[in-house]
N, C-alpha and C positions, 0 to 999 in steps of 0.2 A: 330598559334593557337594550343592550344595542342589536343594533338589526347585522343579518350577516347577509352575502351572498354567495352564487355557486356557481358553476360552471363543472361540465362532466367530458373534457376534452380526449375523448376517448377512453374511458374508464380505465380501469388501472385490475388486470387480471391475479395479481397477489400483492394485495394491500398488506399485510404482511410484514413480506420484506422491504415493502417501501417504508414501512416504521422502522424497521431493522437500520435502512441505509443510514437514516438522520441519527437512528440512535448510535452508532456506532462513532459519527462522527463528534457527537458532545462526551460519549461514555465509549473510551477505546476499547475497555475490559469484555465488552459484548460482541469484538469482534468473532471470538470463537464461536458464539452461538450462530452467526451470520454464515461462517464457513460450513457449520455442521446444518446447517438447513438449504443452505446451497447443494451440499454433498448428497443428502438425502433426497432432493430432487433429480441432481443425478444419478445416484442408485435406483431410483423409479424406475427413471428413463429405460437403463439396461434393463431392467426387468421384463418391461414391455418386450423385449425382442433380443432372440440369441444374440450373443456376441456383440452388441450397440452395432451404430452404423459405424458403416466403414468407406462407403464411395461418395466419391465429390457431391451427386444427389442426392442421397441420404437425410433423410432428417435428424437434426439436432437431438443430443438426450438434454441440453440445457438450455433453452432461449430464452429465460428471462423476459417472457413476453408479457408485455403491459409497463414492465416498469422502467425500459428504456430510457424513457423523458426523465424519469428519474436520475438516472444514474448523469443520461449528458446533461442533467442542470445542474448536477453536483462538479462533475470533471471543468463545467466551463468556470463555474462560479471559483473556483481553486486557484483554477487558468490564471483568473485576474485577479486572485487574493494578492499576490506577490508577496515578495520576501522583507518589504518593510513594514505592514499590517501585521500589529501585536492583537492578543488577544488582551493585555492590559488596560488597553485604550478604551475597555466597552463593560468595565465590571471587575469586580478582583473575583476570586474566589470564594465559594458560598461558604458561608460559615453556620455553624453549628444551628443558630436560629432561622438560618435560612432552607430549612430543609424539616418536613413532617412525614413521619413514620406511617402509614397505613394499616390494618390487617386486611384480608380477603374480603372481608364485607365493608369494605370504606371507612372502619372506627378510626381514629386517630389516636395513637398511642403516647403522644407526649403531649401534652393541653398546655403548654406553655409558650412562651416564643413566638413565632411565629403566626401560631395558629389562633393564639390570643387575640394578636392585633388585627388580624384578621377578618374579626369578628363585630359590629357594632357592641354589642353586650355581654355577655358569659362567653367563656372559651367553649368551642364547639366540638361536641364528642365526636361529631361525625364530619367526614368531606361533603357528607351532601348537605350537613346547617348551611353549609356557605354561601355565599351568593354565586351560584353556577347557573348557567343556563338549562333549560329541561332536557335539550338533544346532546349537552355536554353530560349531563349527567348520565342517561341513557347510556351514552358512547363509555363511560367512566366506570358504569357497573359492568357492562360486559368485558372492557379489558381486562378488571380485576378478575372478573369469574375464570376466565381466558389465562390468566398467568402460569396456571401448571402448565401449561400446553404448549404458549406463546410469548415469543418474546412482546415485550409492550415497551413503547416510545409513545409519546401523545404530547400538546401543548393545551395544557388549562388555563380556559381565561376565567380569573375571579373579579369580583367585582369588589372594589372594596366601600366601605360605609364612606367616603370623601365623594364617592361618586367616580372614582378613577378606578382604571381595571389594571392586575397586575398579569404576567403569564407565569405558570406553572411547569415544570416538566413531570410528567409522569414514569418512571420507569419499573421495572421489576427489580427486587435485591438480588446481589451476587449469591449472598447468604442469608437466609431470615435470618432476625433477629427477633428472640420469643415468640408473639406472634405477630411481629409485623413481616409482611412480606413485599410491601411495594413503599416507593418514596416517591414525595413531590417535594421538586428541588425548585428555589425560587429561581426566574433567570434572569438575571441584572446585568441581562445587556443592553437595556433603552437601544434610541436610535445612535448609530454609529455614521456619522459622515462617508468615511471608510467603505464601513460595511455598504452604505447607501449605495456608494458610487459604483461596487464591485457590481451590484445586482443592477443600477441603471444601465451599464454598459455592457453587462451580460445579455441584457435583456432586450437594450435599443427602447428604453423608457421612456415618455413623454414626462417634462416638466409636472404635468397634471396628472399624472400616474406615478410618480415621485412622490409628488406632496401624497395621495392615497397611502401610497403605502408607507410614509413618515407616520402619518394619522394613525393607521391600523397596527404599527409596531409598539409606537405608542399607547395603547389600550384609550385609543376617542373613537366617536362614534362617524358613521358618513352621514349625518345628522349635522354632528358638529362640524363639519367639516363644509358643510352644505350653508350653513351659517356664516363661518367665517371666509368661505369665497365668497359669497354671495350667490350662489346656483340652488338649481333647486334639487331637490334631492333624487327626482328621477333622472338627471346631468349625473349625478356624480353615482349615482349605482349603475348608470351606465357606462360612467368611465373603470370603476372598479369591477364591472365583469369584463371587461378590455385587457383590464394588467391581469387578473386572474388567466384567462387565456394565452396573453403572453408568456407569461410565465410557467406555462403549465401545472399552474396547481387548481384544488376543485373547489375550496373555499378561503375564506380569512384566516383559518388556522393551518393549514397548511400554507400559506405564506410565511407567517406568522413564525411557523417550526423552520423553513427554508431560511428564512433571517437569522434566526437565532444558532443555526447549523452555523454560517458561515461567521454568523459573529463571536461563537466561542471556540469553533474548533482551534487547535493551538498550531503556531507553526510550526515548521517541519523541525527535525532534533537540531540543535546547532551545541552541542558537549565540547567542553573545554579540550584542545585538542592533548592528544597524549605529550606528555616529554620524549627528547631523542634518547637518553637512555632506556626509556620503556618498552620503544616501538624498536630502538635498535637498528634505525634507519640511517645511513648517511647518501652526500652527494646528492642530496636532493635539488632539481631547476625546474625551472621553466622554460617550455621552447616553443618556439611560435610555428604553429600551424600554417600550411601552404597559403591557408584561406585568411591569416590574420588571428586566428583563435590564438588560446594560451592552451597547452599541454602541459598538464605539471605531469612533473614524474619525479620517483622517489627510489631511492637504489637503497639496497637488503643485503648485507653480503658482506665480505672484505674488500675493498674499494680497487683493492690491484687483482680479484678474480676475476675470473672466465665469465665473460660476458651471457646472459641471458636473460631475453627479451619474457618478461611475466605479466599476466593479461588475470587481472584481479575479477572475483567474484561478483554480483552483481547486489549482493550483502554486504561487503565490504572490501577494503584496500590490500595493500601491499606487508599490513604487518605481520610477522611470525611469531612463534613461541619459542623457548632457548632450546626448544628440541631439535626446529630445524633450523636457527641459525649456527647450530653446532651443527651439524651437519653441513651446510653452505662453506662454514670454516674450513671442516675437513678435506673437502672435495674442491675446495678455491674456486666456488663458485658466488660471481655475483649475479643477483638478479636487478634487471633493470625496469621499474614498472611504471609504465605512464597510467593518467586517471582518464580515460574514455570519455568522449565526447558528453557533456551535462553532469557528469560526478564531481566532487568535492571542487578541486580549483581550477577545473578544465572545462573553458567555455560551454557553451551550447551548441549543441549543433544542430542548423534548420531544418535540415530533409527527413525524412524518412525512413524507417526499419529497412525497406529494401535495401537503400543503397547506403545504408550507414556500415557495411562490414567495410566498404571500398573507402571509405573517408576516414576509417580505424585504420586501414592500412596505408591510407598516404599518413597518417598521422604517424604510425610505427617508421618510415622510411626517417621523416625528417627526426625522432627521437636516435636513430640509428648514425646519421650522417651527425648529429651534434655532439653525441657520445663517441663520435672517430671509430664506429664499430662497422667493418666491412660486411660480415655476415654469420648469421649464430641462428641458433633454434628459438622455437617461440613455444611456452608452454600458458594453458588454458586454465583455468580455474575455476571449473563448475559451467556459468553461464559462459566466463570470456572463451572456452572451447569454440566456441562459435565463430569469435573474430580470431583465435590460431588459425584454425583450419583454413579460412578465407584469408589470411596473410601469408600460409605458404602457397596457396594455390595463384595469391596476385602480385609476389613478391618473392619471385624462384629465384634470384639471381643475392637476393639477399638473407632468406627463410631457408636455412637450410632441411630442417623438419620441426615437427610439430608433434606436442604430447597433451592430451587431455588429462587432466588429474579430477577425478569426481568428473568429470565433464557431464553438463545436458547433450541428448545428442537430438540429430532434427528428428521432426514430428511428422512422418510420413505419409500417415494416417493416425484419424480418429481413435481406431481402436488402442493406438497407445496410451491413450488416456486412463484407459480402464484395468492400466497395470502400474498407477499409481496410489500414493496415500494421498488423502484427501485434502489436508493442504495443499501441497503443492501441486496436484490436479487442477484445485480450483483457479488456483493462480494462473497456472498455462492454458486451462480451459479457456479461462473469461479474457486472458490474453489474445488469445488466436479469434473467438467466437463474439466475444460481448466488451472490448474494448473498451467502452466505457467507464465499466465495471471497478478498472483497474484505480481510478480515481480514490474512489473508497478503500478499495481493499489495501491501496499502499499509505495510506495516509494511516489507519488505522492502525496498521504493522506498525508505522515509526511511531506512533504515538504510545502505544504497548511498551516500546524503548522507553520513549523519553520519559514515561508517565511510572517508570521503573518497575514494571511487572515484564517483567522478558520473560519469566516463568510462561507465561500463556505465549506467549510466541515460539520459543523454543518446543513447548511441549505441540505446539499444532506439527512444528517443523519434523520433530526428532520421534514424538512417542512411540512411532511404531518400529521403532531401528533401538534396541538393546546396545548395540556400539556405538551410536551417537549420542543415545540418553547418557550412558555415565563417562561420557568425554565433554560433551558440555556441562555435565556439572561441574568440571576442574574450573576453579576461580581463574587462573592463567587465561583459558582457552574460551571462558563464557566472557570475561573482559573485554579480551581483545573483539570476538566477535558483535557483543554490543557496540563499542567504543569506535571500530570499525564501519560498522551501519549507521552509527552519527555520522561520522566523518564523510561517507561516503553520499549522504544525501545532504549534507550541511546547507547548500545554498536551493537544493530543490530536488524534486524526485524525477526531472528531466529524464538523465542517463538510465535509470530505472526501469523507464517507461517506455523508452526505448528497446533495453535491450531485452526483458520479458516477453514483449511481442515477437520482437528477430527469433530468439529462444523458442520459441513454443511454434515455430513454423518449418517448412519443410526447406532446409537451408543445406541440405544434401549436394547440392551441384559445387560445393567445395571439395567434395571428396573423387572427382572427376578429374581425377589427377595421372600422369604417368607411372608405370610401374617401379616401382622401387621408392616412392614417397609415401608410403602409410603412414597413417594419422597412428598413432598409440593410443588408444584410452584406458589410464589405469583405474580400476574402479573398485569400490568394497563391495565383495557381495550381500553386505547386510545395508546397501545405501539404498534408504528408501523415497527418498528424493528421485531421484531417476534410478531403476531399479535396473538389476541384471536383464530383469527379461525386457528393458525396452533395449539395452545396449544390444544383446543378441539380435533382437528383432532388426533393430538396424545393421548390424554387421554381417548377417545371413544375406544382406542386399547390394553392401559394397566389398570389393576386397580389400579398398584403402581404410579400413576401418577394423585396426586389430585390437580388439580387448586383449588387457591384463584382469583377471581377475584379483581382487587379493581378499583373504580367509581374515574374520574377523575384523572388518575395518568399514566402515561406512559415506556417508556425504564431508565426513569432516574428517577422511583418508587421509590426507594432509598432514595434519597435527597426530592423527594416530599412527601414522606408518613413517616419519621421518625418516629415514636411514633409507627404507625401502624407496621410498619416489624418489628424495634426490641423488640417489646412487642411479635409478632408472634415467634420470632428467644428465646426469654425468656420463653414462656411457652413449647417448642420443648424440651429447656433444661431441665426444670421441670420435664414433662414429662417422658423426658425417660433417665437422671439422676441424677434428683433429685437437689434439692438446696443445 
């Protein structure tokens, strides 16, 4: 039986959710469990004390304390996955024998396949006939018992009758099936060169800590491995409690799940891009940033209207519905949208959430001077409200004003958190507070996409908004939006990640502007993305911060109020330059 070892590099205060994180990343569908257990610790939090905190010293209602190490060994490991690491390269997809049905009490409901072979002799009724270790098995009844309660992720080592061990995933079903209620999925990812190197250089691995962990991904023993170097085996448990500590994890199996996390997870969506009839886009280029970058931008409109500078969502691009490029028609408005620093074909950019609104706006200046356009308004898009507002405030001479459509607006304080829905709470919570975080939770979102259940992403997004729920069910509007959020992270979740953080912080010093420049934010009062009462909240603080309300319409205002924003976003232009 192989021998294992441990390390307890500071305990881990909700083991839990540290099952949650890995599980999320092989099985994206259990991303909503992950958010609603998040949530639930934040609703705790306010519990504990009127009103949550509210001042700079305040304590947190959510620190995710203990699992920190977690989440930065998940964001680094990603870090370095890069965009040419297939998940093909390390396994295809489990097929039907590779996966055994469980009920509550460990029987095994299908004795065929898999579990056959599995076996030296007779198919085995149970997951405990098999050859498991006694603390796996321990560890294995209590998950199962644990399943109404708790989400479960675990990695099972079997042992097979060759003498070689395979690993296991253990999860809970989305939906039982009769009475099975949990699955162990084989994982046939072996060692991946790939993968190897992402977690050496994550890690700063030694050669002899390489080969270890080759060994243990492997299912060999540090026996055999103590053999075949030549060392003796107290050298090699003591170089294997070394990488365990490097690596922040407490035993072999928790390496073990870390591996196999990054060797399956899939890469980020890359969707066959739309056709130009569908997206309805022309005059699209590329323009080269001050700094050398590439700027793609994509123009929406009639190619001979009124110029306007449009600052895409942080979900997706520049496309519209025929609602409102009948509208754009009418009004001879064209929009002009560049792709923000790390989205779809528009470089990266190196610095920083702070000073990334001022590298959006030399980047709008040089989109501005290649398109021969002296000066026009800038409208916002949810997240991009962020970098309007900071492009009229650092580009007066060219910005004539600025409109927020659905816009986030800054995070002043804490307490505005607690006048969200819990999606998008969690997301700007672990934004601003646990950073880290964000690794998982955006990886899992695009995965949702690609892995075609948008149903659970939109429903985390939209359920609580009666107006968003039956507008993204229009096929039109749920396309584009999916098709959209491919496009817009197609090479990485860079831009993303970026502009979430800028987003969920107190980025109010754009609104410190002279009088006669108010920001516009037209808003639905059923958007429960960023709600009425934070827009108030914030606008009770600045005067350049004028809400529109508008009656029945939500986060995807947009598409539901055509005629209304860009007859709004038309008179702005009027206004203040002229037809």
């Amino acid at each position: 039986m192989p021998e294992d070892v441990t390390t307890n590099p500071g305990g881990v205060g909700r083991p839990y959710l540290v099952e949650m994180i890995y599980d999320v990343l092989v099985h994206p569908e259990k991303l909503e469990h992950l958010f609603f257990e998040l949530s639930a610790l934040y609703d705790v939090g306010i519990s504990r004390g009127p009103g949550g905190a509210a001042g700079p010293h305040d304590p947190l209602l959510l620190t995710l304390e203990g699992i920190e190490t977690h989440l930065d060994q998940v964001a680094a490991l990603f870090e370095r996955l890069g965009r040419e690491y297939r998940s093909a390269d390390v396994g295809e997809t489990a097929q039907a024998d590779d996966v055994i049905w469980l009920d509550r009490f460990g029987a095994i409901q299908d004795k065929s396949g898999s579990a056959a072979r599995m076996a030296a002799s007779s198919p085995p009724a149970s997951v405990f006939d098999l050859q498991i270790d006694s603390d796996v098995a321990v560890s294995l009844r209590a998950q199962l018992a644990a399943l109404a309660r708790l989400p479960v992720f675990s990695v099972i080592p079997v042992h097979n009758p060759d003498g070689s061990r395979t690993y296991w995933s253990l999860t809970g079903l989305r939906e039982p099936r009769q009475n099975a209620v949990a699955e162990l999925r084989r994982m046939n990812f072996g060692w991946s060169d790939a993968a190897g190197q992402v977690v050496v250089d994550a890690f700063s691995l030694t050669p002899s800590e390489r080969d270890i962990l080759r060994f243990v991904v492997d299912g060999k023993s540090l026996t055999e491995l103590a053999r075949v170097r030549g060392r003796s085996i107290e050298t090699v448990r003591t170089q294997a409690k070394a990488l365990l500590t490097k690596t922040g994890v407490r035993s072999q199996l928790e390496l073990v799940r870390m591996f196999a996390a990054v060797s399956l997870a899939a890469p980020d969506v890359k969707p066959a891009a739309a056709n130009a009839a569908d997206r309805r886009i022309r005059g699209n280029s590329t323009v080269r940033a001050s700094d050398g970058r590439d700027i793609g931008v994509e123009v929406c409109g009639p190619p001979a209207g009124r110029p306007v500078l449009f600052l895409h969502n942080m979900f997706g691009g520049p496309a519209m519905t025929a609602g409102v490029i009948a509208e754009l028609e009418r009004l001879n408005i064209r929009l002009i949208c560049p792709w923000r620093p790390g989205y779809f074909e528009s470089t990266r950019w190196q610095g920083g959430p702070r000073d990334l609104p001022q590298a959006v706006a030399d980047d709008l200046e040089r989109v501005l001077d290649s398109y021969g356009i002296g000066r026009t308004i800038v409208v916002g898009h949810m997240s991009g409200a962020v970098h309007a507002a900071a492009a009229a405030a650092l580009l007066p001479e060219r910005v004539a004003g600025a409109i927020a459509v659905a816009g986030f607006v800054p995070f002043v304080d804490h307490r505005m958190f607690n006048m969200m829905a819990n999606w998008p709470r969690i997301f700007a919570y672990t934004a601003r507070y646990v950073p880290a975080a964000m690794a998982v939770l955006i990886r899992g979102t695009m995965a949702l996409l690609r892995e075609g259940m948008k149903e659970v992403f939109f429903n985390g997004l939209f359920q609580t908004s009666q107006a968003d729920r039956a507008t993204i069910g229009d096929p039109e509007i749920s396309h584009i939006f999916q098709k959209e959020a491919g496009r817009a992270m197609m090479h990485s979740t860079a831009g993303y990640e970026m502009d979430v953080v800028l987003a969920a912080s107190d980025w109010s010093q754009w609104f410190q502007r002279p009088a006669g420049k108010a920001m516009q934010f037209i808003h639905g009062e059923a958007d429960h993305v960023t709600t009425r009462e934070q827009v108030s909240y914030v606008a009770a603080r600045f005067d350049n911060l004028k809400p529109v309300f508008v009656p029945d319409a939500g986060s995807l205002l947009l598409f539901q109020k055509p005629a209304l924003v860009v007859g709004l976003i038309a008179e702005l232009l009027d206004e203040r330059v002229g037809r």
